[in-house]
C-alpha positions in Angstrom: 0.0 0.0 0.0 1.2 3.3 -1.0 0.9 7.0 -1.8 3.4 8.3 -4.2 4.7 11.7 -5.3 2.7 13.2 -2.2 5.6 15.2 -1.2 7.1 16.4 -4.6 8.2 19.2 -5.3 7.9 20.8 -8.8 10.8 21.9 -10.9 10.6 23.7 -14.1 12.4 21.0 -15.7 9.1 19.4 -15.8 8.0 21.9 -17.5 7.7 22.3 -21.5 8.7 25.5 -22.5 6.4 27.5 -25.0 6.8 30.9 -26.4 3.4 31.8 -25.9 -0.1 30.3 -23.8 -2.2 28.0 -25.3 -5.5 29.3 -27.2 -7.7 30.7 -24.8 -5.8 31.0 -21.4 -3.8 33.9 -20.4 -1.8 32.1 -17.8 1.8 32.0 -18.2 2.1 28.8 -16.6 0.2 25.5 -16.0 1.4 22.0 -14.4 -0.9 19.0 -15.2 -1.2 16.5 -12.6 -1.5 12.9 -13.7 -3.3 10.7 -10.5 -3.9 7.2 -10.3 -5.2 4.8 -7.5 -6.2 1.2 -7.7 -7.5 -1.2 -4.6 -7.8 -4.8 -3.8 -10.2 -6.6 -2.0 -10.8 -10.1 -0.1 -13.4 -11.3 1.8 -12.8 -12.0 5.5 -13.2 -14.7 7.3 -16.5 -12.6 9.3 -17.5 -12.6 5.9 -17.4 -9.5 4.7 -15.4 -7.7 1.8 -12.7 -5.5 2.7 -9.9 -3.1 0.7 -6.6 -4.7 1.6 -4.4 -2.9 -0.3 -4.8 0.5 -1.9 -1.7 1.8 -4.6 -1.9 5.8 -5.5 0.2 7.9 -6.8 0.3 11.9 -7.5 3.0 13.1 -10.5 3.9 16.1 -13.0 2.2 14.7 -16.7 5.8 16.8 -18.1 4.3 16.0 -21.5 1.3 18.7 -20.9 3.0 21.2 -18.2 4.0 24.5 -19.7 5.2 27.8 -19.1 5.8 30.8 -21.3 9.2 31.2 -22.3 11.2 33.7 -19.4 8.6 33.9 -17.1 10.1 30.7 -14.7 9.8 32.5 -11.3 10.1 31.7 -7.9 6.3 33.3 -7.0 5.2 31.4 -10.5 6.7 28.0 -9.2 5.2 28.3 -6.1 1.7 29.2 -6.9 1.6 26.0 -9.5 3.3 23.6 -6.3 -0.1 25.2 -4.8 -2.0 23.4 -7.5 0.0 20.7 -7.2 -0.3 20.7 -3.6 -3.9 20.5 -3.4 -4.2 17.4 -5.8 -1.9 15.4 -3.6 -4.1 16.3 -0.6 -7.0 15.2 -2.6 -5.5 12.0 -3.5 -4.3 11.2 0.3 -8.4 12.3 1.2 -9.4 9.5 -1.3 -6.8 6.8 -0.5 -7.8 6.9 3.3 -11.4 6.5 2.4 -11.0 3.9 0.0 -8.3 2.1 2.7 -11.4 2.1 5.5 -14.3 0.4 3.4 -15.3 -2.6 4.7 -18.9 -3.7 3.1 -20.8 -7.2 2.9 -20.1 -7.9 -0.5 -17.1 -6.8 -2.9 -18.8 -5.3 -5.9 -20.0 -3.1 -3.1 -17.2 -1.5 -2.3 -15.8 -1.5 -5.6 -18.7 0.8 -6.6 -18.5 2.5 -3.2 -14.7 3.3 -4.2 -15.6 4.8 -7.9 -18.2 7.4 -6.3 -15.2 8.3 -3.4 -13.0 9.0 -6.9 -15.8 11.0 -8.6 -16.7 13.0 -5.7 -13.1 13.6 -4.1 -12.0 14.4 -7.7 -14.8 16.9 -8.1 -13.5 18.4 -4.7 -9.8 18.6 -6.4 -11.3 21.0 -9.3 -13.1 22.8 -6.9 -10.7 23.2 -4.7 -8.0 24.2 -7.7 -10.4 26.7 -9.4 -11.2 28.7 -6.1 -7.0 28.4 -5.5 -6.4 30.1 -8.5 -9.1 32.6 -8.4 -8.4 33.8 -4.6 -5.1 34.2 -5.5 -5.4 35.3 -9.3 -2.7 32.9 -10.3 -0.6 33.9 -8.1 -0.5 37.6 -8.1 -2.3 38.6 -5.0 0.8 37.9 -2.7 -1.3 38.2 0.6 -3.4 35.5 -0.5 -1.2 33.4 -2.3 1.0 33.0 0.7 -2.1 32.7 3.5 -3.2 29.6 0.6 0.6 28.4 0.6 0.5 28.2 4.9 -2.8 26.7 4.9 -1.9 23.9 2.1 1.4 23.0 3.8 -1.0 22.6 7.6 -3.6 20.2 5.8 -0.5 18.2 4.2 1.5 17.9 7.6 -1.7 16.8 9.6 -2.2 13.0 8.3 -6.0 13.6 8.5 -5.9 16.7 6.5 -8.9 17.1 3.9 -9.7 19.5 1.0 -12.7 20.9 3.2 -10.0 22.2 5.7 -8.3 24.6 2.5 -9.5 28.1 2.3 -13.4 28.8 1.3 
């Protein structure tokens, strides 16, 4: 059982370099997070169906991350860990839940475990659009660096959730 790339931090490396934003965003930077989680199951000897293993993992997709050419900055870099950030606190959120189902029959949980991706994934976006809005990519100092104390809280507390990031 495991939870990679949770503490990564992003270089611009990962990062393709283009000379200007793609059609119809005026950002000068994006990082695409790639996630993946898969979980197995057995039945117990009480009967019952129960996750016993969960594998998930959080990385840069450095095949779709881009910034515009001479604008790699350290406020930049920091805001996009942000976003970064908040999908690894997603994915920890969703491999805890997963972890704890115990149900009566497998196909239970299994189904039980795609509507804890949908909705903790829908939480992610949420969570990443009101990020970048607050802090308007990064420009409102005040409010990107009140975001960037309040991400690193949820991610030291092991029972930190999306709902405890700003509203």
């Amino acid at each position: 059982m495991s939870l990679s790339g949770f503490n990564h931090t992003i270089h611009w490396n990962e990062f393709q370099i283009v000379d200007q934003s793609p059609p119809g965003t005026t950002k000068e930077a994006e990082v695409v997070v790639s996630t993946n989680i898969t979980w197995q199951t057995a039945t117990q000897q009480s009967g019952d169906c129960q996750v016993v293993g969960v594998n998930a993992s959080v990385l840069v997709d450095q095949n779709k991350s881009w910034v515009l050419k001479g604008k790699k900055g350290i406020y930049l870099r920091h805001h996009e860990q942000g976003h970064y950030d908040i999908t690894a606190i997603g994915m920890r959120e969703m491999y805890n839940k997963i972890l704890a189902l115990i149900k009566t029959r497998c196909e239970d949980i299994n189904r039980e475990a795609r509507r804890i991706q949908t909705d903790v994934q829908q939480q992610i976006d949420s969570s990443r659009q009101r990020y970048h809005i607050q802090t308007k990519h990064g420009s409102n100092l005040n409010v990107q660096k009140a975001w960037e104390v309040q991400i690193k809280s949820v991610k030291l507390r092991s029972n930190g959730v999306l709902a405890d990031l700003p509203k």
